[in-house]
ROTORKOL-648824 format. One record per residue (C-alpha): residue in three letters; y, x, z. Coordinates in steps of 0.25 Angstrom, whole numbers, padded with zeros to 4 digits, always signed. Each point is the difference from the previous one (the first is absolute). Layout:
! ROTORKOL-648824
ALAYXZ;...
END
This chain:
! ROTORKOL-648824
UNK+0368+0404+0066;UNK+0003-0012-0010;UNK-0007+0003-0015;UNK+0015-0001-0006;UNK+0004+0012+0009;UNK-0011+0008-0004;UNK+0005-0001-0013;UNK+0013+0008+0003;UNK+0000+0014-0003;UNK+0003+0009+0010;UNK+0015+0004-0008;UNK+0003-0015-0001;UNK-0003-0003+0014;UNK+0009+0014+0006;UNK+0010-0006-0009;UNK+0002-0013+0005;UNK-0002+0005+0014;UNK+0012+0009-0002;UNK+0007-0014-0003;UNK-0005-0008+0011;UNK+0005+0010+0009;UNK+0013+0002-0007;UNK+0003-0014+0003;UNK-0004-0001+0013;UNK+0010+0013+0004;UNK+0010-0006-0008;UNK-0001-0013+0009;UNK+0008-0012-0002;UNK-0012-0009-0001;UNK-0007-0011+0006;UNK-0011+0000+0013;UNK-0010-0008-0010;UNK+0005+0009-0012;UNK-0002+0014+0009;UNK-0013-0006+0006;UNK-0005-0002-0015;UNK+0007+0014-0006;UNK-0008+0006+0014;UNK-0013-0006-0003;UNK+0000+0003-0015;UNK+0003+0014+0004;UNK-0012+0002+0009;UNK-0008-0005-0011;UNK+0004+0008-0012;UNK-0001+0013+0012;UNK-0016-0006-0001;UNK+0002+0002-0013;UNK+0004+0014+0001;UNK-0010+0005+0011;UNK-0010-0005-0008;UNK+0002+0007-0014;UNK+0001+0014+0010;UNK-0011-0003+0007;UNK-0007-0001-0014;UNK+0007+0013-0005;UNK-0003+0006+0012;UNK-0016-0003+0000;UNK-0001+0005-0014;UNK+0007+0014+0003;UNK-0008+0001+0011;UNK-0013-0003-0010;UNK+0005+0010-0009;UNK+0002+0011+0010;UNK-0013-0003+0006;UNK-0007+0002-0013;UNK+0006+0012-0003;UNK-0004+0007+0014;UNK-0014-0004-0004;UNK+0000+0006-0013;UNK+0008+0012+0006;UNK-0015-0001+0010;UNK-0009-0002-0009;UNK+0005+0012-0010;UNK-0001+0009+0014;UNK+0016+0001-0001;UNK-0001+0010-0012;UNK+0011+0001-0008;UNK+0000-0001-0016;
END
């Protein structure tokens, strides 16, 4: 993934996914201009997967931290 789109943040890149694929329903473009509205849409879904992924990892470091702690306190409560 190219550093530039890295640098979206995941809102920015939903958001101008939304818009790509708002303009490729609508139609009335171009082959070249669809083409290019296609692959700008697979790259900014990159974009996406990859900020979840992200998320996704730390929810599951977070959870698995808490069952250890919940282990290693012999799951007592309070």
């Amino acid at each position: 993934m190219a550093e530039a789109e890295t640098a979206l943040g995941y809102e920015q890149a939903r958001d101008e996914l939304i818009e790509v694929v708002r303009k490729l329903e609508a139609g009335g473009t171009s082959l070249e201009e669809s083409l290019a509205l296609w692959e700008r849409g697979e790259e900014l879904a990159k974009v996406c997967r990859h900020w979840l992924e992200g998320a996704r990892a730390r929810l599951d470091s977070a959870l698995a931290a808490r069952d250890a702690a919940d282990a290693a306190d012999g799951g007592r409560e309070g």
